[in-house]
C-alpha positions in Angstrom: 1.5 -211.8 -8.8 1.2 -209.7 -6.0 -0.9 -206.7 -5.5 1.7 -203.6 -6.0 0.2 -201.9 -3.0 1.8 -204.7 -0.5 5.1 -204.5 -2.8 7.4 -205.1 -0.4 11.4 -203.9 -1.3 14.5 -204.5 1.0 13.3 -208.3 2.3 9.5 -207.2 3.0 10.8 -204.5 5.4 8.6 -201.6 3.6 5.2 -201.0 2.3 4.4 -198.4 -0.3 3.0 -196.5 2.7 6.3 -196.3 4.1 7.6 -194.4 0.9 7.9 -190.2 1.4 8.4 -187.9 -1.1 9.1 -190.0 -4.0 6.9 -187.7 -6.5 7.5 -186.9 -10.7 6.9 -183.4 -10.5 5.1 -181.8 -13.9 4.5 -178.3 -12.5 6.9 -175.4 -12.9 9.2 -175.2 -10.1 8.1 -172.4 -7.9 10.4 -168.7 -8.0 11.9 -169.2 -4.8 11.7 -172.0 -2.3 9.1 -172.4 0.6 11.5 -172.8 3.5 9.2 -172.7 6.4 8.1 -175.4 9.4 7.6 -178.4 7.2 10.8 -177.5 4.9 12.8 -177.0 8.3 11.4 -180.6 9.8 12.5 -182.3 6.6 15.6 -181.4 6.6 16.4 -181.8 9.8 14.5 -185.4 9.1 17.1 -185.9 6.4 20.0 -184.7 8.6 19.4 -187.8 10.9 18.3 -190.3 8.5 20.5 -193.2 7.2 21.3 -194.6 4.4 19.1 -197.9 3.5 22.3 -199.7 2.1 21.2 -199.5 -1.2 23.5 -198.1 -4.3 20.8 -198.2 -7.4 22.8 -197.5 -11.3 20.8 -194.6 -11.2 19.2 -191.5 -10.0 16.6 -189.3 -9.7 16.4 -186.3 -12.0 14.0 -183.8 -11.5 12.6 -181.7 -14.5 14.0 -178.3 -13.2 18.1 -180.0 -13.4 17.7 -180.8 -9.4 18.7 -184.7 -9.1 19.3 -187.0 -6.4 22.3 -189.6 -5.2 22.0 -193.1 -5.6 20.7 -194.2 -2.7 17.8 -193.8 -0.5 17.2 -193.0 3.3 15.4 -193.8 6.4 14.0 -191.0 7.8 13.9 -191.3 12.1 9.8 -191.5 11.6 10.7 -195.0 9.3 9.7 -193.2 6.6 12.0 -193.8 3.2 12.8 -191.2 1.1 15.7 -190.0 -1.5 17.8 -187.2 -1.5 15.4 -184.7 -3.0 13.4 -184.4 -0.4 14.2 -181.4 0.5 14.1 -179.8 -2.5 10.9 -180.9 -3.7 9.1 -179.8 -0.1 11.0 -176.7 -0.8 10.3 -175.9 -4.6 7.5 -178.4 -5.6 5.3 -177.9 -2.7 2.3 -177.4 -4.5 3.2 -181.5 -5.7 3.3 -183.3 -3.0 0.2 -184.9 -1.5 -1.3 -183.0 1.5 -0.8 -185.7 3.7 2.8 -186.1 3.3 2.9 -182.4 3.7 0.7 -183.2 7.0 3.0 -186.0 8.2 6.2 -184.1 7.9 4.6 -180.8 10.2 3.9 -183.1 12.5 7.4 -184.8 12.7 8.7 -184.7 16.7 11.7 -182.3 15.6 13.4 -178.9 15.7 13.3 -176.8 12.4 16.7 -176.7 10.6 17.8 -174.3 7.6 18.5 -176.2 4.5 21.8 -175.3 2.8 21.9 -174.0 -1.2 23.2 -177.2 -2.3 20.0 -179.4 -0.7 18.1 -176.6 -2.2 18.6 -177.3 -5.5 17.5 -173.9 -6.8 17.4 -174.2 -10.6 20.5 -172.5 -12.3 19.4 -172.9 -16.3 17.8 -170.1 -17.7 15.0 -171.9 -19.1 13.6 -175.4 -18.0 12.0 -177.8 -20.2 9.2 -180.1 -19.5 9.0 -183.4 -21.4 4.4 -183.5 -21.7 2.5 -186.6 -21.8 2.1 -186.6 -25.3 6.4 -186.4 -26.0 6.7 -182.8 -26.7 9.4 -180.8 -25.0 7.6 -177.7 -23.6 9.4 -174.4 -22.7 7.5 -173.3 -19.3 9.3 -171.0 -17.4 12.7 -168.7 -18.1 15.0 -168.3 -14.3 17.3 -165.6 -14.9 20.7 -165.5 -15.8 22.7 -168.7 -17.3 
């Protein structure tokens, strides 16, 4: 068997290196999104990335209701990453590993707004957290329904 860290999907083509933004977030979502440099370089990251070709049977879901498309995308830098990427750098930033955070600041690009919809601003009132140990935990109300 192979060592996962040289785990190779799409005919060899990428390393787990190669793989941005692909987090499980556990924290609360934050109040309002962080849409600064690194938010603005991601999206406009995602804006000219392409679609690897892939169509998986399923998505991402993302514990605050925010999920994802079924497929994944090449950013320009090579990087791969799905289609919550913006919404985690923008509302999970405390998440995501400082040197992704790092790598995306220092992506060659112009800053671009995100929209609402690649947002993914949580619209429930009150967001559940599935624990380790398989209780559903209440953590946070978001106000009305």
């Amino acid at each position: 068997m192979t060592n996962p860290e040289d785990w190779r999907p799409d005919q060899g083509e990428l390393l787990k290196a190669d793989l941005l933004l692909y987090i499980e977030p556990i924290l609360p979502v934050s109040d309002e999104p962080i849409v600064d440099e690194v938010t603005g370089k991601i999206t406009s990251a995602f804006h000219l990335g392409e679609s690897n070709g892939n169509k998986w049977r399923g998505i991402h879901a993302c514990p605050c209701g925010a999920h994802s498309d079924n497929t994944d995308y090449i950013l320009p830098s090579g990087h791969q990453t799905n289609s919550l990427a913006i919404h985690y750098v923008a509302l999970h930033r405390a998440e995501i590993p400082p040197e992704q955070l790092e790598l995306i600041g220092g992506f060659d690009l112009e800053p671009t707004e995100p929209s609402e919809i690649e947002l993914q601003k949580p619209k429930r009132s009150r967001i559940y957290y599935h624990l380790p140990s398989g209780i559903i935990a209440p953590t946070q109300d978001f106000g009305q329904e």
